[in-house]
C-alpha positions in Angstrom: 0.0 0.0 0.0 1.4 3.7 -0.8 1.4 6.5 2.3 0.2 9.4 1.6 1.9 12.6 2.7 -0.2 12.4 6.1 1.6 8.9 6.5 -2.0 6.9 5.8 -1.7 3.6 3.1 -3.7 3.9 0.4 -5.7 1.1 -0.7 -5.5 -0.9 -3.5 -8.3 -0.5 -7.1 -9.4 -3.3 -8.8 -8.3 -3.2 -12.2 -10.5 -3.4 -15.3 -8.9 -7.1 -15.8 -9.6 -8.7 -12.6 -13.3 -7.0 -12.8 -13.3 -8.8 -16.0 -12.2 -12.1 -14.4 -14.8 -11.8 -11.7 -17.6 -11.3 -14.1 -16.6 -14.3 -16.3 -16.5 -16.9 -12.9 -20.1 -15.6 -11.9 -21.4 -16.0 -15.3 -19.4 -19.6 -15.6 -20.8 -20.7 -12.3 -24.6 -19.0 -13.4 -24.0 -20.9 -16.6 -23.1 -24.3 -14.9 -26.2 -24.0 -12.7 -28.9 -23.3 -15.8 -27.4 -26.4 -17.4 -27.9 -28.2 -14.3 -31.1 -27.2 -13.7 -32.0 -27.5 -17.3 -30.7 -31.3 -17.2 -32.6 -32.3 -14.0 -35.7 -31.1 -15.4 -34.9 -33.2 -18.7 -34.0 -36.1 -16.7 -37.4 -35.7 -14.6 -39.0 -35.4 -17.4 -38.0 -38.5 -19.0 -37.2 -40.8 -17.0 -38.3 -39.4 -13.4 -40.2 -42.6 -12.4 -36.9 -44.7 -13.0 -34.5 -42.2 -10.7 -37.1 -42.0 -7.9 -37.9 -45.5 -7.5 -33.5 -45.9 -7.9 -33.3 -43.4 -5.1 -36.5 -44.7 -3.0 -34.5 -48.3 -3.1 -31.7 -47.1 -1.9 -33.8 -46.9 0.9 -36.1 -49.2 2.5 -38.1 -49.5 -0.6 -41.6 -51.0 -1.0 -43.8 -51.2 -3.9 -47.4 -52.5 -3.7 -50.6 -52.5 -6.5 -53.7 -50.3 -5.3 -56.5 -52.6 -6.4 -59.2 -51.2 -8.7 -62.7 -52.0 -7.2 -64.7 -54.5 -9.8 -67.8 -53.0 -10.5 -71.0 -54.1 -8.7 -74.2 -55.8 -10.7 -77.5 -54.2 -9.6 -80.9 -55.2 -10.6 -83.4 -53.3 -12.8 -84.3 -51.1 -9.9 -80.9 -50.7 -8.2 -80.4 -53.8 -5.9 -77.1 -55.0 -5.3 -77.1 -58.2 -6.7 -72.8 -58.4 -6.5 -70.3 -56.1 -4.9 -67.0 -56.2 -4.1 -66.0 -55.1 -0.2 -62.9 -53.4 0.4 -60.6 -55.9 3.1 -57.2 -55.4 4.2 -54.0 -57.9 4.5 -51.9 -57.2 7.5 -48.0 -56.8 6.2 -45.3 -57.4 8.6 -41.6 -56.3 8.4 -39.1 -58.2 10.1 -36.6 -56.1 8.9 -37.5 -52.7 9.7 -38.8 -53.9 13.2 -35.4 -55.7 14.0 -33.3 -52.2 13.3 -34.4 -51.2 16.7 -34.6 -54.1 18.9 -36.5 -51.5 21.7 -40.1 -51.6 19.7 -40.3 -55.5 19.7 -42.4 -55.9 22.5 -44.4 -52.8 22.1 -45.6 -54.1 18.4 -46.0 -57.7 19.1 -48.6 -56.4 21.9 -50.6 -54.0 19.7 -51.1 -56.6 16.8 -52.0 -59.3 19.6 -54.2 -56.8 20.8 -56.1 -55.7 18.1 -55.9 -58.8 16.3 -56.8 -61.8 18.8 -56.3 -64.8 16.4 -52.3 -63.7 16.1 -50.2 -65.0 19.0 -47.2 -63.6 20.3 -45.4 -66.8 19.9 -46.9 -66.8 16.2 -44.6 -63.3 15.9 -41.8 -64.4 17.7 -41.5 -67.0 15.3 -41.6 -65.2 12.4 -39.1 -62.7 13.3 -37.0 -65.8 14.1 -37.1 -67.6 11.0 -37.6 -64.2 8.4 -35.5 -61.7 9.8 -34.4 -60.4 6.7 -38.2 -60.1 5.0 -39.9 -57.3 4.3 -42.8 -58.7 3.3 -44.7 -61.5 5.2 -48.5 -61.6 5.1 -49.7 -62.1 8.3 -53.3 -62.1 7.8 -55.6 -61.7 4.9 -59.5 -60.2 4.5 -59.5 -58.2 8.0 -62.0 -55.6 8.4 -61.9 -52.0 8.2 -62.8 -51.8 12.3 -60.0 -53.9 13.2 -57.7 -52.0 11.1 -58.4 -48.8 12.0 -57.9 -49.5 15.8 -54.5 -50.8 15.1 -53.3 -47.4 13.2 -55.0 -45.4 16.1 -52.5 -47.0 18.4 -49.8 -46.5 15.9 -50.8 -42.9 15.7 -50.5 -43.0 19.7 -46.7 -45.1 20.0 -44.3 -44.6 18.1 -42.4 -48.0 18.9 -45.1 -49.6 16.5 -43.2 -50.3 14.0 -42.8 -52.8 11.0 -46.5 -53.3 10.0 -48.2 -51.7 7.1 -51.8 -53.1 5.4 -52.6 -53.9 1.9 -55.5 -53.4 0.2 -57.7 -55.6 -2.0 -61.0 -56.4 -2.7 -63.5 -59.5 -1.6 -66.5 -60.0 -4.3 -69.9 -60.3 -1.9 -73.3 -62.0 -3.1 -75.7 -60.1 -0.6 -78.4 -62.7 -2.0 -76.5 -66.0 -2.2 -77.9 -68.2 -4.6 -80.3 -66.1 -6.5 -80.3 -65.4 -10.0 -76.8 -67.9 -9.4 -76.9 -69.0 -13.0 -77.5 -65.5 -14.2 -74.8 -63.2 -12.5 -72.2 -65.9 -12.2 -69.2 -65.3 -10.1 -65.4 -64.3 -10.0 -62.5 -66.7 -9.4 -58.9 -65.5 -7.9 -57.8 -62.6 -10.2 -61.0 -61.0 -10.9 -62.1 -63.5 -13.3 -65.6 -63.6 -13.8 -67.4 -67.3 -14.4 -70.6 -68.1 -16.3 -73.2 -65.7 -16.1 -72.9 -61.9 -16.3 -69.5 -62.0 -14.3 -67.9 -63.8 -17.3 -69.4 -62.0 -20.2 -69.0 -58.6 -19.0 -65.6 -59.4 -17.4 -63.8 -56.4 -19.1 -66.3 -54.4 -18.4 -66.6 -54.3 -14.8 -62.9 -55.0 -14.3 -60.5 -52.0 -14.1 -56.9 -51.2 -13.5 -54.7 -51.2 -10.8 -53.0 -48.2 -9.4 -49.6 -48.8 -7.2 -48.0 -47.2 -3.6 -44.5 -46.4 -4.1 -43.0 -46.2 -0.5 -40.1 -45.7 1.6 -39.4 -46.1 5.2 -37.4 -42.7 6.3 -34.9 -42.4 9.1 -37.5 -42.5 11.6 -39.5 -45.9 9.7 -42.1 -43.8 9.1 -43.5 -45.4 5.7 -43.4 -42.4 3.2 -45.9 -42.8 0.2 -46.6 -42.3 -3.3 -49.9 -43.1 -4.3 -51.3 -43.5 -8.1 -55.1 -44.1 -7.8 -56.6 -47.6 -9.4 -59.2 -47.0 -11.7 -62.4 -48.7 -10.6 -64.5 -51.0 -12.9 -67.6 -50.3 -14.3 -71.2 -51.3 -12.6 -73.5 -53.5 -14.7 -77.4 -52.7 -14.1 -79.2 -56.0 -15.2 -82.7 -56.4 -16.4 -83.4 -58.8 -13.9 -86.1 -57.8 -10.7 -84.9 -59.3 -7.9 -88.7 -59.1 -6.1 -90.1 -61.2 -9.2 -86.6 -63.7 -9.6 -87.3 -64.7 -6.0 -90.7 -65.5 -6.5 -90.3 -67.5 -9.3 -87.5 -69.3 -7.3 -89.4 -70.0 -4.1 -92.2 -71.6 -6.5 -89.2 -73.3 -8.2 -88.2 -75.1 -4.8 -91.7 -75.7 -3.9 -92.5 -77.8 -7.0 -89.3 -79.9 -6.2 -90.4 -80.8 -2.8 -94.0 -81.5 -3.9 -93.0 -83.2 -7.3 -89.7 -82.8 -7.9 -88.1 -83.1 -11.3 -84.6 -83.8 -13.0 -84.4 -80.4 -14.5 -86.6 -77.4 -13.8 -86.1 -74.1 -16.2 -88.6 -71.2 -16.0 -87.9 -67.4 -18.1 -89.8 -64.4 -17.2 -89.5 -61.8 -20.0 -90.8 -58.5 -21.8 -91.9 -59.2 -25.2 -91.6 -55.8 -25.9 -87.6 -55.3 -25.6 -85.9 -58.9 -25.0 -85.1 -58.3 -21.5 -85.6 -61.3 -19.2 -86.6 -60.0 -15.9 -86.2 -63.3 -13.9 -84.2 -67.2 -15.3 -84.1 -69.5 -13.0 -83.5 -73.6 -12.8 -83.6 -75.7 -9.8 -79.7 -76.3 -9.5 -78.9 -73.5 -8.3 -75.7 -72.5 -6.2 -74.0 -70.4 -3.2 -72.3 -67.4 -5.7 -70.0 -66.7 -1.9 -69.0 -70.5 -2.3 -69.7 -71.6 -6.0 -68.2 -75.4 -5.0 -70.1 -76.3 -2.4 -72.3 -79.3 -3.3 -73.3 -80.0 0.1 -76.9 -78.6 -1.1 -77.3 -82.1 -3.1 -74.8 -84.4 -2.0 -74.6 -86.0 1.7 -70.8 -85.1 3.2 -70.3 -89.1 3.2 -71.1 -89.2 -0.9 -68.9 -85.8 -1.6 -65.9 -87.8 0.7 -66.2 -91.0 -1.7 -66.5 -88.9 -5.0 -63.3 -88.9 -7.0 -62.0 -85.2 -8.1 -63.3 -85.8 -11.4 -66.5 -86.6 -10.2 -66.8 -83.4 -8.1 -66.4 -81.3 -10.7 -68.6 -83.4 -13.2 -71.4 -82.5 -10.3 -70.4 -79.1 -10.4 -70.5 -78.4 -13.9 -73.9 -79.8 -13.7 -74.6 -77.7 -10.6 -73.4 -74.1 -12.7 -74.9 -75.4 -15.9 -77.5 -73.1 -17.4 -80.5 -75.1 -18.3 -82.4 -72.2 -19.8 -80.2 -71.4 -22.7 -77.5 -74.3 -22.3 -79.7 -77.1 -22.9 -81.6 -78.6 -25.9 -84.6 -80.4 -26.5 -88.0 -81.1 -29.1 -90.4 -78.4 -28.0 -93.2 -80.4 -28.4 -96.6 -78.4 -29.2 -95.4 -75.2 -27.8 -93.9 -74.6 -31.4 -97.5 -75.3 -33.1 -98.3 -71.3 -33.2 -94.8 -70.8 -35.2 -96.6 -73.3 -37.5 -99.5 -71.6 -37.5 -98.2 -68.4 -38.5 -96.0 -69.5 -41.0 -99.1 -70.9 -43.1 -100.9 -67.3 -42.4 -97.9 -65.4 -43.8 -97.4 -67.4 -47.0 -101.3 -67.6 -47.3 -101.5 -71.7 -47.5 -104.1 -71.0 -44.6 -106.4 -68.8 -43.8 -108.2 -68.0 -40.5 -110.9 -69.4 -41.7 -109.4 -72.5 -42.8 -110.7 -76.0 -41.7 -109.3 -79.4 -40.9 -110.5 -82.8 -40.9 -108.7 -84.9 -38.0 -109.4 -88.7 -38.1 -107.4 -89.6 -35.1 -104.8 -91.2 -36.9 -102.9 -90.1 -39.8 -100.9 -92.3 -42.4 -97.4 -90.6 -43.8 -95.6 -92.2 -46.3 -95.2 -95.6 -44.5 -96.1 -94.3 -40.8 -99.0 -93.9 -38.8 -98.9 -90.5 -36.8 -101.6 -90.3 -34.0 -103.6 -87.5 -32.4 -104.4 -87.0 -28.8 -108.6 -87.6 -30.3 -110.6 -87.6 -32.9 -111.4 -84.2 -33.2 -113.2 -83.8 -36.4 -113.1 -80.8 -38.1 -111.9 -78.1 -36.6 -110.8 -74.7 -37.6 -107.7 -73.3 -37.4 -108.4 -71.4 -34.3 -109.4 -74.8 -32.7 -106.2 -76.7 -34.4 -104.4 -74.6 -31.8 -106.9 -75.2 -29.0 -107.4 -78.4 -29.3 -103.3 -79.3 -30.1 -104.6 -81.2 -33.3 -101.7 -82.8 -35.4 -103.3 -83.8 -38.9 -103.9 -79.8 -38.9 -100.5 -78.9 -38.0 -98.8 -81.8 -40.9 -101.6 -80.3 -43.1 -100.2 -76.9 -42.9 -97.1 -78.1 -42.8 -97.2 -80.3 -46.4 -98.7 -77.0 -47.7 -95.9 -75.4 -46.9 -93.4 -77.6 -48.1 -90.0 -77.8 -46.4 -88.0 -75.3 -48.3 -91.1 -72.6 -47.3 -91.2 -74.7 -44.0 -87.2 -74.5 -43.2 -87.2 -70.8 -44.4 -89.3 -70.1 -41.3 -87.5 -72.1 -38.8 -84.7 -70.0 -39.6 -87.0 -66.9 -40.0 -87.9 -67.4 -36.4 -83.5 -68.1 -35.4 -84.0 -71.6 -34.8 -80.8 -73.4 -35.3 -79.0 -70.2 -34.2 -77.7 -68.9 -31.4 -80.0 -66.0 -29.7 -77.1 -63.6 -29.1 -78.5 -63.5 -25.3 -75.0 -61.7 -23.6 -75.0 -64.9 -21.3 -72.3 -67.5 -21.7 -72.7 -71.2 -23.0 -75.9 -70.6 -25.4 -76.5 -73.8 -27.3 -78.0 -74.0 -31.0 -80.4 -76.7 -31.4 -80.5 -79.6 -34.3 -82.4 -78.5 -37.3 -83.2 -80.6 -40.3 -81.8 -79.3 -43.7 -85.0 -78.9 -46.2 -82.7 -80.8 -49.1 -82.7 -84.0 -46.1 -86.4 -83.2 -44.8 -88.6 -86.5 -45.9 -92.5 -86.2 -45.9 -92.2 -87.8 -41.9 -89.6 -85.2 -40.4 -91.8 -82.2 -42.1 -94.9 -83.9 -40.9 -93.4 -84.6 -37.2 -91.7 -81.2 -37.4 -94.6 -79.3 -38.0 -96.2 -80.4 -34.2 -92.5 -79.5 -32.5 -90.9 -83.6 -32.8 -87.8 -84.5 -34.3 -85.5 -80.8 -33.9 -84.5 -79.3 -31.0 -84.5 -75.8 -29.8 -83.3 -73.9 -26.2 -85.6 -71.9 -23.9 -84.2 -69.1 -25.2 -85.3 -69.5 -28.5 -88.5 -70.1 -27.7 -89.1 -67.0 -25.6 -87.6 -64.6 -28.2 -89.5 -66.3 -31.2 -92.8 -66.4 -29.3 -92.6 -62.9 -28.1 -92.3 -61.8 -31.7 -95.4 -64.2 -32.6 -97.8 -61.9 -30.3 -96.1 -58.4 -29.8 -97.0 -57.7 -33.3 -94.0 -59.3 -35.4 -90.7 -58.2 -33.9 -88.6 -60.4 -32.8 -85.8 -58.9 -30.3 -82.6 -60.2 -29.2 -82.9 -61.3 -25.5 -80.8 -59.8 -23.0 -80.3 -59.9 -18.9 -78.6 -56.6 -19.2 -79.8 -53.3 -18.9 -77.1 -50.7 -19.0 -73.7 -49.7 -17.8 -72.4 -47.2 -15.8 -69.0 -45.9 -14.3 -67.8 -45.7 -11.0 -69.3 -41.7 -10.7 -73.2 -43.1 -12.2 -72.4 -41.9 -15.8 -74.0 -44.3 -18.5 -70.6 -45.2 -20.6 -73.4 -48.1 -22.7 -77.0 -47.8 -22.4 -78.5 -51.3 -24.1 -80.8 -50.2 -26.7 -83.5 -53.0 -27.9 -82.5 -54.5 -30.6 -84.4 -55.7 -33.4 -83.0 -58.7 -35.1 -85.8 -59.5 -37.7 -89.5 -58.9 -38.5 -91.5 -62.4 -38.4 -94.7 -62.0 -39.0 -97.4 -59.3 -39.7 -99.5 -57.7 -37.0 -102.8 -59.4 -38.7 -101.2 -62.7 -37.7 -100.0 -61.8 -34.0 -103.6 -60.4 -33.3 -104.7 -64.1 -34.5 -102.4 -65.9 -32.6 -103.0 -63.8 -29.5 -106.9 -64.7 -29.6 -106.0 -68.3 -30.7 -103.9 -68.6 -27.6 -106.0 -67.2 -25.0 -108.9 -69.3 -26.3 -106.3 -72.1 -26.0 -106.4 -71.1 -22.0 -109.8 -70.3 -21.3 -111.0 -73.3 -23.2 -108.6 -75.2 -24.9 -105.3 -77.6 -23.8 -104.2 -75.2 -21.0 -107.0 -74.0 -18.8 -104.9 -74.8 -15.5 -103.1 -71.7 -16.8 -105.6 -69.1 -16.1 -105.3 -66.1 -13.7 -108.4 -64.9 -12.3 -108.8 -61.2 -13.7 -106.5 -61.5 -16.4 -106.1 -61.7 -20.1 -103.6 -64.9 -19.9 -102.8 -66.7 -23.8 -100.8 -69.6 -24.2 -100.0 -73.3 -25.3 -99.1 -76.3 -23.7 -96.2 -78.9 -24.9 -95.8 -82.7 -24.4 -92.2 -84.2 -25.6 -90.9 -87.5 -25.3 -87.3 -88.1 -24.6 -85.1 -90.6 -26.0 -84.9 -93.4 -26.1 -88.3 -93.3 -27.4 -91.1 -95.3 -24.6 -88.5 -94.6 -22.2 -91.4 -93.2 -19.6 -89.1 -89.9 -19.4 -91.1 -86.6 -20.7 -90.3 -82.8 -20.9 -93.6 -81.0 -19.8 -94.0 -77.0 -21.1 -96.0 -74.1 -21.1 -95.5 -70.8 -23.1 -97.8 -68.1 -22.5 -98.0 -64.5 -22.5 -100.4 -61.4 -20.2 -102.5 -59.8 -21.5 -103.0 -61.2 -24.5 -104.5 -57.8 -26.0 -101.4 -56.0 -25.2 -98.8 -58.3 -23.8 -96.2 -57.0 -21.6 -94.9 -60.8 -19.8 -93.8 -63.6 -21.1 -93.3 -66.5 -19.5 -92.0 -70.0 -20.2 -91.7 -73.5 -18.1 -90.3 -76.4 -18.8 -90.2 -79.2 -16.6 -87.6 -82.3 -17.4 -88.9 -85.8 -16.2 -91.3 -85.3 -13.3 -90.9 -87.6 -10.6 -94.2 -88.5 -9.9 -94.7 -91.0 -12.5 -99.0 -90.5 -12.4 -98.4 -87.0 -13.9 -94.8 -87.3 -15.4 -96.4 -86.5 -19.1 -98.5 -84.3 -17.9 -98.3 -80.6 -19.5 -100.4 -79.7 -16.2 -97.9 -79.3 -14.0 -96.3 -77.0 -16.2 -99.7 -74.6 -16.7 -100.5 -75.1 -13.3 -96.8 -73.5 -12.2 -97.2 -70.9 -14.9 -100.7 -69.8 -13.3 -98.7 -69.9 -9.5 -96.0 -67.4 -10.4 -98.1 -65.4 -12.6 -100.6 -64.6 -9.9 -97.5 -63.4 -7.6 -95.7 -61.7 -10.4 -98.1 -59.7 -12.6 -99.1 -57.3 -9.9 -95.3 -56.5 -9.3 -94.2 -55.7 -13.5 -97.6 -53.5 -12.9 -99.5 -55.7 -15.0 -103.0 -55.5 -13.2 -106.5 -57.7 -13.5 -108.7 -56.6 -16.2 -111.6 -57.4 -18.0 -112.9 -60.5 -20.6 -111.5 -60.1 -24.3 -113.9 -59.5 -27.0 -113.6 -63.1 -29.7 -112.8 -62.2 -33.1 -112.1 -65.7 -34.3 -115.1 -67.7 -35.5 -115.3 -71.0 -32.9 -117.7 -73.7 -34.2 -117.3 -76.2 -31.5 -117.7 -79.7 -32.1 -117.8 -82.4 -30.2 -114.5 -85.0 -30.1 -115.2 -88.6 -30.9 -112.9 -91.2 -29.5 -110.2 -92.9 -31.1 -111.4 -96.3 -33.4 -109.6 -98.8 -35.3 -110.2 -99.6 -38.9 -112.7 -101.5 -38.5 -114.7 -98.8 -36.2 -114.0 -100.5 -32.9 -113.3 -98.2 -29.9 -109.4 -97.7 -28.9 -108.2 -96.8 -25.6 -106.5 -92.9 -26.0 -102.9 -93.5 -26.0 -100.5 -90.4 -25.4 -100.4 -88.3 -29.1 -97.6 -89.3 -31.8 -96.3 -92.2 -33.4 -98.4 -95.4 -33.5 -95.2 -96.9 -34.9 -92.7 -98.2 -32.3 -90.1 -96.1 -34.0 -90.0 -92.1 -34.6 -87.7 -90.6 -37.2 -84.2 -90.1 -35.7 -83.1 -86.1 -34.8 -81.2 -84.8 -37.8 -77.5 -84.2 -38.7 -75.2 -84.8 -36.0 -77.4 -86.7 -33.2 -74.0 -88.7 -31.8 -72.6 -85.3 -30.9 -75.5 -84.2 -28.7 -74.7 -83.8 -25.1 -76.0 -86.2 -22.8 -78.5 -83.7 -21.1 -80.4 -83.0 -24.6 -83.9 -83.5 -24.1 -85.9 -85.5 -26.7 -89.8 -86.1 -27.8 -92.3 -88.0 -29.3 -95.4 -86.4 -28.6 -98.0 -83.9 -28.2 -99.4 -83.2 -25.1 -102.8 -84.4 -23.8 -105.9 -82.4 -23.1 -106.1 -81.0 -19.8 -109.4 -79.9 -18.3 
């Protein structure tokens, strides 16, 4: 430093160069720092996800899914009919809990406390034998209570250490069996199984979110949470009120009667939704493999595994649209308005029945002599001559076209799983017998299913809609993401036809075939069907009755069928269906607001005539014998008969008059 003249040092300037050199280190360092800031935004960016969860497991690192919640199934007017409850698995760390020695005890007590199955020697152990796990599932399913008194005392101590819970999901039934064949249920994984669980799987599945976690200095578990997506909820078209009715009559009939197979629809004919299906196997949806409900616990000990689930898959099997069989005289009508459309009848067409008809070389019977009747009566009375008169006039090409018209042979599209098609005859194979015994419902098969979506487009005017048990779908917040519009597959028949048949088949009730049937106070149409299984004359029968209310404006459907009743007085029988029919309808109708109403006005001209018995050729009285072949052999089922499943139900006849 230079003095001055008073003997002071003067200080030293910066020079221009070192304020130079100053300036370019702060810009160098500002630079450095943009470009590291620049590049740790890049990097998080880019690749953030992959450096945090590098950095989190450099600490105590966990990693769990957050399951989605599987959407519920509700019922037409919003009852639960499957949920899935939120339950927690209790997650224990050996690990963490082992750093500090001190907060042993104080842990082991508060799970032993809270949860009183655990033991303390239970603990002990594990901390013996996993000291280096961090993840050991003590429990699984516990409830929210339970869990949230344990964080409350970990909230209170801070020595409760090494425990954590996991989330996930339990699927409930609040109803149990009902509707089992229709809803279905879910296996491990959210897999959904028969019913609507399986065929809207995707739909009310959704997608797992994940915790990203860390235990800090203190083991305090640090998280990062991205949220599951929750399924959506399917709103069915099935009324819970009416499917237990129709169930509890279901069980009744099998401990008055009992049968091998029971299957009864409920539907609108008006939109294809089935508001109750039901069959008398059904099962516990919260425990799908119990068979205890049929089998004795000494005969499910001496079954073979194979054998258990050969009962089960009978147990979850879906008669109504799974199984096959001849429909018998409940497919007469489709005869009948096949002959109307193509104008080989007329309504005021007649018929001469003898009793007994010769085709080609075989003798086909009637249930009676019945004279002449009209074609009204042909339908009341369940005449065959009329039906294989209609039928030759129609030829089978004409004939085959309808079968198909009407999606027989075909599969329904119903949005249930395991829909059978039925066995059809092909018109180029279709002799003068098979279109003779085809034309009264013998010798082709068909499912429930069929039959309710044919008939309802026989008598709601001509439209035949595709069945469905679903309704519409909604997300986790109530917005519809899929509303299920009806759908119209195919026109059938004109509406001068349905209003024929409609008369035709309430006639058929209030005087005809299927007077057990009848409601007081309402409007109720329908027909009755007889079917022998095979082997033909083996004393086995499928009983049914299809009907519809009111017939002036029908808003229900409803079909039974009854496989083999056990009461062998009444096993071929078509009474015990009409009689069931008439049962749940007078429960039902009053809850789908279908109320009692007045007589209908007859437009159909009815010239009753007297039946005369059956007589041989020689005019000799016969005793009646049940309708269908005189021969001992019918015609076999067409195509591929060996490839039927066991469970295919068969015919040979009409059904009987019932009084």
């Amino acid at each position: 430093m230079r003095r001055r003249g008073n003997g002071r040092k003067e200080p030293k300037r910066f020079k221009n160069f070192m304020k130079h050199k100053l300036l370019f280190v702060f810009f160098l360092i500002i630079l450095l720092m943009c470009g590291l800031v620049g590049r740790l935004i890049y990097l998080n960016n880019t690749d953030g996800q992959r450096y945090a969860k590098r950095v989190l497991s450099q600490q105590s690192y966990v990693s769990t899914a957050l399951p989605y919640q599987r959407g519920s199934i509700l019922d037409r007017n919003g009852t639960v009919l499957a949920t899935s409850k939120k339950v927690y698995n209790i997650i224990f760390d050996p690990k963490v809990l082992l750093t500090d020695p001190r907060n042993v005890d104080d842990t082991l007590a508060a799970i032993c406390q809270v949860f009183t199955d655990v033991t303390d020697a239970e603990l002990r152990s594990i901390l013996d034998k996993n000291p280096d796990s961090s993840y050991y599932v003590l429990r699984k399913k516990q409830e929210y209570e339970l869990v949230s008194q344990f964080e409350e005392l970990q909230k209170a101590s801070k020595k409760i250490k090494g425990v954590w819970f996991e989330e996930e999901y339990e699927r409930i039934y609040p109803y149990d069996s009902l509707a089992s064949h229709v809803i279905g249920y879910t296996s491990a994984g959210d897999v959904g199984t028969w019913g609507i669980e399986q065929n809207y799987n995707s739909a009310l599945n959704g997608t797992n979110g994940r915790i990203y976690g860390y235990f800090d200095a203190e083991l305090n578990l640090k998280r990062t949470v991205k949220p599951a997506v929750n399924g959506n909820t399917i709103i069915s078209t099935i009324d819970t009120a009416v499917q237990q009715l129709v169930e509890q009559h279901i069980d009744q009939f099998m401990e008055e009667v009992g049968a091998d197979n029971v299957g009864i629809i409920v539907s609108n004919p008006n939109n294809g939704q089935i508001y109750a299906m039901a069959n008398n196997h059904s099962f516990n949806l919260n425990d799908p493999f119990d068979l205890s409900k049929y089998y004795s616990e000494v005969e499910i000990a001496s079954m073979t595994e194979e054998e258990k689930m050969n009962a089960r898959n009978h147990m979850w099997r879906n008669f109504c649209i799974s199984d096959a069989y001849e429909p018998g005289s409940t497919f007469k009508p489709f005869t009948v308005a096949a002959g109307l459309e193509e104008n080989v009848v007329t309504p005021d067409s007649t018929f001469l029945c003898k009793g007994v008809e010769l085709v080609a070389d075989r003798r086909i019977r009637c249930n009676a002599t019945h004279g002449q009747v009209t074609l009204a009566q042909s339908l009341m009375k369940s005449c065959n001559p009329a039906m294989m008169e209609i039928g030759k006039r129609l030829g089978p090409e004409e004939f085959c076209i309808y079968q198909d018209h009407f999606n027989f042979g075909k599969k329904t599209g119903i949005d249930l799983p395991g829909e059978a098609y039925g066995l059809l005859y092909d018109a180029s194979k279709m002799r003068t017998v098979e279109l003779a015994t085809n034309s009264f419902g013998q010798t082709f098969t068909v499912t429930m299913t069929q039959m309710v979506a044919g008939f309802s487009s026989l008598i709601n005017g001509g439209y035949y809609y595709q069945p469905t048990v679903v309704k519409e779908i909604i997300d986790d917040r109530g917005t519809v993401v899929d509303a299920k519009e009806p759908v119209v597959v195919n026109e059938t028949v004109s509406a001068k036809t349905s209003e024929f048949l409609r008369e035709a088949l309430y006639l058929t009730v209030q005087e005809g075939t299927a007077k057990p049937a009848q409601v007081p106070g309402y409007l109720v149409g329908g027909k009755t069907g007889t079917a022998q299984k095979l082997p033909r004359g083996n004393g086995k029968y499928v009983v049914s009755f299809i009907g519809c209310v009111p017939t002036d404006d029908p808003q229900v459907v409803i079909y039974v069928v009854i496989d083999t009743a056990h009461d062998p007085e009444r096993v071929a029988s078509s009474a015990l269906a009409t009689t069931l029919a008439s049962q749940i309808l007078k429960d039902i109708l009053p809850l789908l607001d279908v109320y009692p109403e007045g007589d209908i006005e007859y437009r159909v001209d009815l010239p009753m005539k007297e039946e005369q018995p059956l007589v041989d050729e020689d005019g000799n009285p016969i005793e009646p014998e049940e309708p269908g072949f005189t021969d001992s052999e019918a015609p076999a089922l067409p195509n591929d008969l060996d490839n039927m499943p066991e469970d295919t139900h068969q015919n040979e006849e009409d059904e009987e008059s019932e009084n």
